[in-house]
N, C-alpha and C positions, 0 to 999 in steps of 0.2 A: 588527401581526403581522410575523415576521421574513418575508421574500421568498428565497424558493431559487432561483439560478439554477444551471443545469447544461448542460453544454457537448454537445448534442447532435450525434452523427457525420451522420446525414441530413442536414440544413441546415449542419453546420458553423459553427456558432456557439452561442455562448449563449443559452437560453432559460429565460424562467420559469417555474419548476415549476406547475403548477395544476393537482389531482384532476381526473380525471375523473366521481368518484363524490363527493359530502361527504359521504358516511361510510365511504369505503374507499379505501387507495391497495393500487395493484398492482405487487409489483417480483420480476423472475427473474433470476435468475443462473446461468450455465453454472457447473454445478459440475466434482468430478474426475471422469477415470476410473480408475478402481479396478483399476491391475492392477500398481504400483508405490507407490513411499513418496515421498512429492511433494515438490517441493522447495521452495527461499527466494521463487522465482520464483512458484508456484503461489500462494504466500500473501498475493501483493500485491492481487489482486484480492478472495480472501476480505476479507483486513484493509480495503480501499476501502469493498467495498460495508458491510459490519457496520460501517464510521463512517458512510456515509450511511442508513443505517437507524435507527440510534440519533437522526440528525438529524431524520430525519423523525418520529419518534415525538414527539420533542420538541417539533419547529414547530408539528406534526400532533397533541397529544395525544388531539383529539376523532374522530379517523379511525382505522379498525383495520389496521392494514398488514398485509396479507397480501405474506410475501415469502417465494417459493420459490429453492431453490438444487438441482438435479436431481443425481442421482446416475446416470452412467453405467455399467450394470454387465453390458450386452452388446456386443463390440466384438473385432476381429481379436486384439487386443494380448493383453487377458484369455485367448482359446482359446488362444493361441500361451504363453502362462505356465503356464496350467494343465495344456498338454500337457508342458513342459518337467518339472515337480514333478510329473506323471501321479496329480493331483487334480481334481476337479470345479471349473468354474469359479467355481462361488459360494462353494466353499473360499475362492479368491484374491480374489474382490471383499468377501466379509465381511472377513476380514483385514483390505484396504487401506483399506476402507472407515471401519471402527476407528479403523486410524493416522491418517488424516486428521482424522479427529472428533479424536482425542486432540491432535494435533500445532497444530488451527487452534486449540483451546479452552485450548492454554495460551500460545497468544499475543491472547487476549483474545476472539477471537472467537465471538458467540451462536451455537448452531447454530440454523440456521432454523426455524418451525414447522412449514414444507414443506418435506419431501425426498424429491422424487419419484422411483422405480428405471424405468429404460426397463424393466426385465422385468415390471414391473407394470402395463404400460402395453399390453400389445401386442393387443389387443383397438381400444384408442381409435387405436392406429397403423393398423392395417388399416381402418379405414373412413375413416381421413381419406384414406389411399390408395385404397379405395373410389372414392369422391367425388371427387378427382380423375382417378381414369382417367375417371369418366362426363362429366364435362366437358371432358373432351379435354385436359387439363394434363398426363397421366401415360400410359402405354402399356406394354406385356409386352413381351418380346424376349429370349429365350433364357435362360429361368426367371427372368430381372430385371424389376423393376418400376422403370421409369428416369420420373423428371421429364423433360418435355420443357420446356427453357428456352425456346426464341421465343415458344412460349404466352403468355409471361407478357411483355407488349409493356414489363410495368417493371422487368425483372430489370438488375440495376447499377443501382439507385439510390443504395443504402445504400453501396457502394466507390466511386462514382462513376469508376469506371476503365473504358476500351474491354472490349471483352468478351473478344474473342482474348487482351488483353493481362493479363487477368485470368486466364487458361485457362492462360496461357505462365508465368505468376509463382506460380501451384499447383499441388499436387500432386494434379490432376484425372486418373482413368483412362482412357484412350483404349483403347474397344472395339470390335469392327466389330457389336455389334448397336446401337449409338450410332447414333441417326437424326442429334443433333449431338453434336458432343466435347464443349460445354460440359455437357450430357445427364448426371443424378446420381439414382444409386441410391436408391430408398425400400425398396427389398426386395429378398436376394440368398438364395440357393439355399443350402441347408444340407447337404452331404452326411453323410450316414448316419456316427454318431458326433460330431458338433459340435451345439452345442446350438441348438436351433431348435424352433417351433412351427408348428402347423397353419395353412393360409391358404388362402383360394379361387385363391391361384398355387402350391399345394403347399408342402412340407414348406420354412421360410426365419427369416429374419431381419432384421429391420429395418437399414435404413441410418442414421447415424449423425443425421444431418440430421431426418428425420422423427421421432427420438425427443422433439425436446426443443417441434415444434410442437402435441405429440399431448398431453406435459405438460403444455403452460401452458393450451392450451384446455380440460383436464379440469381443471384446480385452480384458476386465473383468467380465464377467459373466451377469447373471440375476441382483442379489443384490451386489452392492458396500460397502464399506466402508465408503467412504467421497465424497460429489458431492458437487463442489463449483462454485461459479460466483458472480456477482454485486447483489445488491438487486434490482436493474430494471428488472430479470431475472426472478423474483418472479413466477407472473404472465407477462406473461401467459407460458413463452417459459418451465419454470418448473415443474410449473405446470401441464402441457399437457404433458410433457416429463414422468413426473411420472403417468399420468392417463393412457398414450399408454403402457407402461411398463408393470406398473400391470397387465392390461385386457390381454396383450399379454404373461403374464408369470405365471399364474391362480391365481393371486393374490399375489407375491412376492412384497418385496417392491424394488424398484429400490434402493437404498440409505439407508442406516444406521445414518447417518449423512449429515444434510443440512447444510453449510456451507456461508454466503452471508455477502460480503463487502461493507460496506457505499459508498456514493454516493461524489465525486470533484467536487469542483466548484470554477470558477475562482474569486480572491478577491471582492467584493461586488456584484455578479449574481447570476445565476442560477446553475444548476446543467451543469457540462460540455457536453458540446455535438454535435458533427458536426451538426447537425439541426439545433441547435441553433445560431451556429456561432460562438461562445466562447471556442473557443478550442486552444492549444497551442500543440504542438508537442514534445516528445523528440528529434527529429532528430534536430527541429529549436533549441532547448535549448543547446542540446550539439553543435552546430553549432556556438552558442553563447559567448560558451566559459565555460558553466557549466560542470563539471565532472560527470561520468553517476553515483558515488558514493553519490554523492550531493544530486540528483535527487532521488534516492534508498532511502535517508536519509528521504528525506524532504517528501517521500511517508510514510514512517513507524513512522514518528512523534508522529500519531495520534493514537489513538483504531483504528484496522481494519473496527471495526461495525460504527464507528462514522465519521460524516462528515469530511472532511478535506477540507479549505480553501486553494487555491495556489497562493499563491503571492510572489513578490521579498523579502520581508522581512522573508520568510520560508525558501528561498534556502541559504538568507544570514545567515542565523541561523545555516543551515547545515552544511554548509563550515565550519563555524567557529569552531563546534563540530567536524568534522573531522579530522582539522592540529590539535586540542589537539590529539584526537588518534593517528593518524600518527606522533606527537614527542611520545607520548608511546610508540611507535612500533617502534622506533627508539633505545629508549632505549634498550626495553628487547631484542633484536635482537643484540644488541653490546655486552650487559652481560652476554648473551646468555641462559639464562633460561629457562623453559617449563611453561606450566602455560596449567591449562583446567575447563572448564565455570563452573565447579561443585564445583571448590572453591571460585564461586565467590558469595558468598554469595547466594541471594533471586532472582540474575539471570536465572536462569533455571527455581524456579518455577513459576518468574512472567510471565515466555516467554510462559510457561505451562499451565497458568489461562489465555485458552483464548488467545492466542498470544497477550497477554498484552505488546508490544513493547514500549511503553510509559513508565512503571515503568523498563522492561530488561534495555533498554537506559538508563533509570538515575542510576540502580546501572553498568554498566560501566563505565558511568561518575564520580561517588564516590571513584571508585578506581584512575582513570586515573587523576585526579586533583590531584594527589602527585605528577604531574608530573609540574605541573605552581607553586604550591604554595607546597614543599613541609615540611611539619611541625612536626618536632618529636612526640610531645606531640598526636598529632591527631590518632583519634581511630574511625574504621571503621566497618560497618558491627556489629554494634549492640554490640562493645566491642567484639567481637573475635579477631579481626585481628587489628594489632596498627599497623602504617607505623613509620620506623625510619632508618636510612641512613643501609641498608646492608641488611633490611628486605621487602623492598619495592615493589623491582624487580620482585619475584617472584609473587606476588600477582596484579603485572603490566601486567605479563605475562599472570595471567587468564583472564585481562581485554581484552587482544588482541585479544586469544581464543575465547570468548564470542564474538568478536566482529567479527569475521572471521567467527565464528556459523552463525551469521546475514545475511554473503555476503558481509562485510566490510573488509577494510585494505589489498586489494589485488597487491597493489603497494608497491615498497619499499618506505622510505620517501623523500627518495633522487628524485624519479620521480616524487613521489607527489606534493612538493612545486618546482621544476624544475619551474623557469622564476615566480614563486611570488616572490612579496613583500616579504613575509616570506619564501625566500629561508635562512635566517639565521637560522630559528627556526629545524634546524636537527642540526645545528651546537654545541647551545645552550643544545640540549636534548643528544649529545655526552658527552658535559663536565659535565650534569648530573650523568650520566652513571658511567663516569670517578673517578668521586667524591664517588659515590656509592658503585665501585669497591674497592676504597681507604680507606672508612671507613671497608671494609670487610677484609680490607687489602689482596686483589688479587692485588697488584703491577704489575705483568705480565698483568691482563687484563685492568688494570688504562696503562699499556706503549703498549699494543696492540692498545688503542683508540686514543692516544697520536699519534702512527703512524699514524693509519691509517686517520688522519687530516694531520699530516701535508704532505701523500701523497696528499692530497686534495689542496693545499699549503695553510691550515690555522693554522699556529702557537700560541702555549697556552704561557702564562705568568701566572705563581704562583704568588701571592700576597698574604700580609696580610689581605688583604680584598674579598679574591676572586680570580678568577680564571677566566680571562681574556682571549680574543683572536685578532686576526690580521693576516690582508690579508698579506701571504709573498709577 
């Protein structure tokens, strides 16, 4: 069985994945908040974790993964939009809520089976706030319901950073009902006309932070499996996420594995970020004329942990790596063969260590170059696997696999290059096929591809040098 390791923030290293449950794994992800149209940046983490989910289904087929991704849909940002277009707020979080479903789903990504709303939660928020004020973790103070941090003797584990200097490097509020500064909001006063509900501290709203503790213990328990987001999530939002946890669940840990995705930033800036201003949008990209497979691409280029720059010369990169796939998938799809990621050489395990996408990608590409250049003599994969006209196919076919593993090659090719330039190059990877078939001597499948061109009206000519075509 394949082994997953994953780069845990707690300990700071790599470990191996192992259930806590054999028949269930549990993975959360901080999703949007719903009060804008998200940007390239926001989708790096959707697109990570929807490849490590897919992975686990796979490694894991006997295990039912429950994995939620939360929807924040109460928060200053939202009241502050809603009051601007002087609509209801859940005008503006249905909306954005939408674009984001529409904007992740056409770059490949599954939406979760869970997607939990803090507003439907605010019942399991109040008692976990309960429960901690009766154990001394939490206290009132001038209609707020504040965590008290020293309570909690483990708070800074997960940033492993001094505490002050944690408080100096975020955007923590400093209040004088604050017993400490580093001291954070579970519940904040709602005045009359902003949306809020009923509580035994009066009329309020939850803090940002106990929304998503209140989620995972109503949908996955106490302790998870895998909790994932951006590394800007660190501190504080995770932080506090697993300090409220703990204290509320007698010391469980929330999470088994931390999980956290490096930081996008657009070609020569900063880290992306609507604050910043430097942001680009899938919706404008695909608007553009990019394919949302492109974009999908040019996100998993990189190590997940590692920065990734976004520029035109990335998405140009992608493309170009894609029509080679999509004439492989042309191929094996004519020859009709099966193919699956676990013959494909060091594909699984690299995708295993770490969702190392970086090294998965290049052994696809290893295989899939028989498909532009392809060369008897050449030997793949470490001298296992030698490509030569009749043997090639099927080891074409794991490259598809693998790459379908990914969230790739979801079109036929004929859609894919539909109105390029390289509307030829399906034509080309037919009479590959064709050739292919002929050396294996399937005749019937060499005059099946023959047909089904020239239904297309493009006609072959045999030659002594080749295997030529033209528009009838």
């Amino acid at each position: 069985m394949t082994e997953i390791k994953l780069h845990d923030t707690m300990v700071r290293e790599k470990r191996v994945f192992i259930p806590a449950d054999p028949k269930r794994i549990t993975m959360y992800v901080c999703g949007p908040t719903v009060y804008g149209r998200a940007h390239i940046g926001n989708a790096r983490p959707a697109v990570v974790f929807d490849v490590l989910a897919r992975l686990l289904r796979h490694v894991y087929p006997e295990h039912r993964l429950d994995f939620a991704r939360n929807v924040t849909d109460v928060d200053d940002k939202i009241i502050e939009a809603s009051r601007s277009e002087g609509v209801a707020p859940s005008v503006i979080t249905e909306r954005y809520e939408r674009f984001y479903d529409e904007d992740m789903g056409a770059l490949g990504v599954e939406k979760p089976a869970l997607t939990p709303h803090a507003t439907e939660h605010i019942p399991q928020m109040i008692t976990m706030i309960t429960r901690l004020i009766e154990r001394g973790n939490a206290y009132e103070a001038d209609g707020h319901i504040l965590f008290n941090v020293p309570s909690d003797p483990d708070y800074g584990a997960l940033g492993r950073r001094d505490r002050d200097a944690m408080i100096a490097g975020a955007r923590v509020e400093i209040a004088s009902y604050k017993k400490d500064p580093a001291d954070f909001v579970l519940w904040k006063p709602s005045p009359e006309g902003v949306i809020g509900w009923d509580s035994p501290w009066g009329r309020g709203r939850p803090g940002w932070h106990i929304e998503c503790s209140a989620m995972i213990a109503a949908h996955l328990g106490e302790t998870i499996d895998i909790h994932g987001g951006g590394l800007d999530l660190i501190f504080p939002h995770h932080e506090n996420e697993l300090a409220q946890s703990r204290c509320a669940h007698e010391g469980a840990p929330l999470a088994h594995y931390w999980v956290h995705n490096g930081f996008l930033s657009m070609a020569g800036s900063d880290k992306m970020s609507k604050s910043l201003g430097n942001v680009v949008t899938p919706a404008e990209l695909l608007a553009a004329g990019h394919k949302g497979e492109v974009l999908r691409l040019a996100l998993l280029s990189a190590h997940y942990r590692q920065p990734l720059e976004w520029s035109d010369a990335l998405i140009a990169q992608s493309k170009a790596r894609l029509d080679r796939w999509y004439r492989a998938l042309d191929i094996a799809e004519i020859v009709g063969v099966s193919g699956s990621p676990e013959q494909l050489g060091s594909f699984l395990p690299a995708l295993s260590d770490d969702l190392n996408t970086p090294a998965a990608l290049a052994e696809i590409d290893s295989f899939i170059r028989v498909v532009d250049r392809p060369d008897p003599d050449a030997v793949y994969n470490e001298g296992q696997l030698a490509y030569s006209p009749g043997s090639g196919s099927p080891i074409l076919a794991s490259a598809v696999a693998a790459a379908r593993l990914l969230g790739f090659l979801q079109q036929t090719p004929r859609e894919w290059f539909q109105g390029q330039r390289g509307d030829a190059d399906w034509i080309e990877a037919a009479i590959f096929a064709r050739n292919d078939a002929r050396a294996r001597r399937d005749f019937a499948a060499a005059d099946r591809i023959r047909k089904e061109l020239e239904d297309q009206d493009i006609l072959l000519e045999d030659t002594p040098n080749g295997t030529t075509w033209r528009q009838a």
